[in-house]
C-alpha positions in Angstrom: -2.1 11.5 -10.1 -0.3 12.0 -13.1 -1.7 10.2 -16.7 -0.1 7.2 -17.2 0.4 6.4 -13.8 -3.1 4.6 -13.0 -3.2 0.6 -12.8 -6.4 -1.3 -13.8 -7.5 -3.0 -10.8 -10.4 -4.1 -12.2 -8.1 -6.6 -14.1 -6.2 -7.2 -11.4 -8.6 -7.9 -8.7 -8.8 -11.6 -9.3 -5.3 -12.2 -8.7 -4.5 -9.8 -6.7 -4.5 -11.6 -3.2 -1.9 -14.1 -4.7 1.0 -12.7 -3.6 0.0 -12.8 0.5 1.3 -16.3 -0.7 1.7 -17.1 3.4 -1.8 -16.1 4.7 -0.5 -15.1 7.9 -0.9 -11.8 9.7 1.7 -9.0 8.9 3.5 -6.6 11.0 1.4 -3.9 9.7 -1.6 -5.7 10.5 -0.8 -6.2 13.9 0.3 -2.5 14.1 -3.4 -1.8 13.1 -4.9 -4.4 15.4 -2.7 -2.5 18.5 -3.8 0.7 17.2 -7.6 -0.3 17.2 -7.9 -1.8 20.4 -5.2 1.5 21.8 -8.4 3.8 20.9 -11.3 1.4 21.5 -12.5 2.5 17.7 -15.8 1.1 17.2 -16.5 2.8 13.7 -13.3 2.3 11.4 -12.8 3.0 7.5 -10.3 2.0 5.6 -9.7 4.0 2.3 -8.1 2.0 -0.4 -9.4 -1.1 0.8 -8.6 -3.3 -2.2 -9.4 -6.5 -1.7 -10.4 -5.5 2.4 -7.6 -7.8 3.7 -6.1 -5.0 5.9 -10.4 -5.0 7.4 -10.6 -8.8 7.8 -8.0 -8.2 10.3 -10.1 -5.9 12.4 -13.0 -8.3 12.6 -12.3 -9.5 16.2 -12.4 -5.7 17.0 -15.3 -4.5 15.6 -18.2 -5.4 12.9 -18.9 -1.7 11.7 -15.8 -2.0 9.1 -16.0 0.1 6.3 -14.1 0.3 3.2 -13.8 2.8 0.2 -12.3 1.9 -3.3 -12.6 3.4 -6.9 -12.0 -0.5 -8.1 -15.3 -1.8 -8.9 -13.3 -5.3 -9.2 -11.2 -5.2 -6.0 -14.1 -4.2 -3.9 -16.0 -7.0 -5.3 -13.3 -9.1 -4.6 -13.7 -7.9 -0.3 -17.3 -8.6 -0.2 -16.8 -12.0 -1.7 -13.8 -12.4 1.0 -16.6 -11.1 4.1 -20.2 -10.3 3.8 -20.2 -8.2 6.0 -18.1 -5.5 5.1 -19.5 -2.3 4.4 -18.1 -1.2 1.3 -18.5 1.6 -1.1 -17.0 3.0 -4.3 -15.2 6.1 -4.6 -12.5 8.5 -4.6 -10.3 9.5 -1.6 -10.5 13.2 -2.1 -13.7 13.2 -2.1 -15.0 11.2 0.8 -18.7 9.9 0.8 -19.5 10.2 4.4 -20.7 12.3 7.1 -18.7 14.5 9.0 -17.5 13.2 12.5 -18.8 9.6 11.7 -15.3 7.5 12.4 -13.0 6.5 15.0 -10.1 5.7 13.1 -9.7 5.9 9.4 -6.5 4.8 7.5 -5.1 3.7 4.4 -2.1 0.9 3.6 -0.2 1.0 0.2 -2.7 3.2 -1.1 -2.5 7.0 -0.4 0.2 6.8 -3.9 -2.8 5.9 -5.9 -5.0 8.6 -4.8 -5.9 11.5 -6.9 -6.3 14.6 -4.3 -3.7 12.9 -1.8 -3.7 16.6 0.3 -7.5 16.7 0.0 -7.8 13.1 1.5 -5.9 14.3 4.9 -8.1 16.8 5.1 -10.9 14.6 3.8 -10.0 12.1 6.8 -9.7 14.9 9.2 -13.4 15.9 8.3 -14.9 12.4 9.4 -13.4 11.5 12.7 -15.0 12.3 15.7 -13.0 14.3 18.2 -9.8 12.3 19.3 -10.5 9.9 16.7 -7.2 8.9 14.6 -5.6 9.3 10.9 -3.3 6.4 10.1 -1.2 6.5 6.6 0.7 3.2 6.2 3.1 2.9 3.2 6.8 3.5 2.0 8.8 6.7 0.7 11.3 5.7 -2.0 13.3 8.3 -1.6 15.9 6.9 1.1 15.9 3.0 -0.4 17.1 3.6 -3.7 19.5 0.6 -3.9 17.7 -2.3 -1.8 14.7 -3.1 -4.1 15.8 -5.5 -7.4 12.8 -4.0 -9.0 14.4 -0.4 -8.8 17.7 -1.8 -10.4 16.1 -4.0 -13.6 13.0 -2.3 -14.4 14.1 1.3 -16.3 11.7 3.9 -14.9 10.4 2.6 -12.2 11.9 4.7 -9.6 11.4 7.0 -11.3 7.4 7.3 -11.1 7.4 5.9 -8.0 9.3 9.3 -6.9 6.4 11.1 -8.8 3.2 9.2 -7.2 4.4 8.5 -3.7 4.5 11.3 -1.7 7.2 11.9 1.0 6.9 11.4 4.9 7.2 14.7 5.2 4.5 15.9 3.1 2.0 13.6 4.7 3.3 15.1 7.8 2.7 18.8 6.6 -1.1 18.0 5.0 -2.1 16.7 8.7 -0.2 19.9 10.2 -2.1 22.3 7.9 -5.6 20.0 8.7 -5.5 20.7 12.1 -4.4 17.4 13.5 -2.3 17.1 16.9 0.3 14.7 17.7 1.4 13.1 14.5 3.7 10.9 15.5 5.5 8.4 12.8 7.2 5.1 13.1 8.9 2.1 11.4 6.0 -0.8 11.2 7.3 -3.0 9.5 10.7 -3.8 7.2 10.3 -5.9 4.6 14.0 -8.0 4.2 13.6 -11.0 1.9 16.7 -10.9 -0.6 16.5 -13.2 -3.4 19.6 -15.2 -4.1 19.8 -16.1 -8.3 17.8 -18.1 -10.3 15.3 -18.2 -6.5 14.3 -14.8 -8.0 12.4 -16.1 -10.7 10.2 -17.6 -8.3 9.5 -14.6 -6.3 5.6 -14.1 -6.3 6.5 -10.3 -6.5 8.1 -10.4 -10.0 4.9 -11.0 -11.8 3.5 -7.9 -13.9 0.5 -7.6 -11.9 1.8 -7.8 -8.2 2.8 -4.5 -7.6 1.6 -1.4 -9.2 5.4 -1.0 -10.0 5.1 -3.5 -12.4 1.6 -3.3 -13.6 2.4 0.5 -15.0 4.9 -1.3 -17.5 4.4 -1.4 -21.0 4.8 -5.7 -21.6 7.5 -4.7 -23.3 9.8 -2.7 -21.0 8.5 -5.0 -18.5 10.1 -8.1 -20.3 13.2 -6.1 -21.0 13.5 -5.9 -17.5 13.2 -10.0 -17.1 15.7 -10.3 -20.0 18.3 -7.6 -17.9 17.7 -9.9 -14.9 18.3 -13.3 -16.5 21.3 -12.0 -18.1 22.5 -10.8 -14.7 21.9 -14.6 -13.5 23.7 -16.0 -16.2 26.6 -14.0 -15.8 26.9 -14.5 -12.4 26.5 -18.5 -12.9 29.4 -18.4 -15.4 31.6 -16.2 -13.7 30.3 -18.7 -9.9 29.3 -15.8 -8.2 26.1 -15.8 -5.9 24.1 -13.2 -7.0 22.1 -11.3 -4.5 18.5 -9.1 -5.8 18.2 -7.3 -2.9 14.9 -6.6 -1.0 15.3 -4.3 2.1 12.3 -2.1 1.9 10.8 0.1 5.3 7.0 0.1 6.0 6.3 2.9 8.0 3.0 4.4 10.0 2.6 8.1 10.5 -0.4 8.3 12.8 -2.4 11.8 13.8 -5.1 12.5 16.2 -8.0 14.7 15.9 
């Protein structure tokens, strides 16, 4: 990862959870429960874990749930969410486990955070038992351009998103060159929830510290941003237009077998 592209989780971490604002299970969540019980994965990691909601979900599957973070805070933040989670702190490229010790490891809106994101494939590839399962779950900004508000207010953004997340098809050719078979990927999930005017301002998403997009901000360009978008709402008031922030933003899962 490049300098200035690293949010503080630690400070996060208390917070974080807010903006699941409807508690209920997402797509990609049921994806992952399908997944789980498609294998019959007893031993499952998640790498990234944050706060271990993506985990809590796999309870009803299994109890020997582990999950890896560098966030001291956010990990804190899972155990406090379920005792019983088995968690650890520490990098992605450098996995501390034993080789062939999982049945499925994955990661969700994570792998654009990770240091060595080609050594963690291979990492992953390393601790699965044979015909266990590799599942990367996120977005690739490069084909959505237009159809996230954020990307249109916030100068920059895009921009270093293009830089940290890498692209379908580099995931893709990191689990080729690990030795996986059958990679397979698909849409999971598609996340359409356009805001319509001054409803914006409510969004739980706009706050600084709910998306790594965000957080990376300086406070200043990130309240330039707020200014652009409240004098796009006044505009369109006095002019009585509806404007429309749009949100139209593909979760996908490419999934690879051992």
């Amino acid at each position: 990862m490049t300098p200035g592209t690293r949010v503080d989780y630690d400070q996060i971490a208390p917070t974080y959870d807010r903006r699941f604002k409807d508690g209920g299970m997402h797509d990609m969540a049921i994806a992952l429960l399908a997944l789980t019980r498609e294998l019959g994965a007893e031993r499952i990691l998640e790498v990234g874990c944050g706060t271990g909601r993506w985990l809590a979900d796999l309870q009803t599957i299994t109890p020997e749930l582990y999950g890896l973070d560098l966030s001291g805070g956010m990990l804190a933040q899972a155990q406090q969410r379920d005792k019983r989670l088995r968690l650890t702190r520490g990098r992605a490229g450098r996995l501390p486990f034993p080789a062939a010790s999982f049945d499925l490891v994955y990661c969700v809106h994570a792998i654009h955070h990770f240091d060595g994101q080609r050594a963690f494939v291979f990492e992953a590839r390393r601790l699965l038992r044979p015909g266990g399962v590799l599942a990367v779950v996120g977005m690739d900004p490069r084909g959505r351009r237009d159809h996230w508000y954020v990307y249109d207010y916030f100068e920059r953004v895009y921009e270093t998103d293009l830089a940290r997340f890498p692209s379908w098809g580099a995931v893709l050719d990191w689990m080729t060159a690990a030795s996986f078979e059958q990679v397979e990927w698909k849409l999971v999930e598609r996340i359409q929830e356009p805001k319509v005017g001054r409803a914006l301002l409510d969004d739980p998403f706009l706050a600084k510290q709910a998306s790594s997009q965000l957080a990376l901000l300086s406070d200043e360009a990130y309240k330039a941003g707020l200014r652009r978008i409240r004098a796009a709402i006044q505009a369109a008031e006095t002019a009585g237009e509806r404007l429309i922030f749009p949100v139209d933003i593909p979760i996908g899962i490419l999934v690879a077998s051992r």
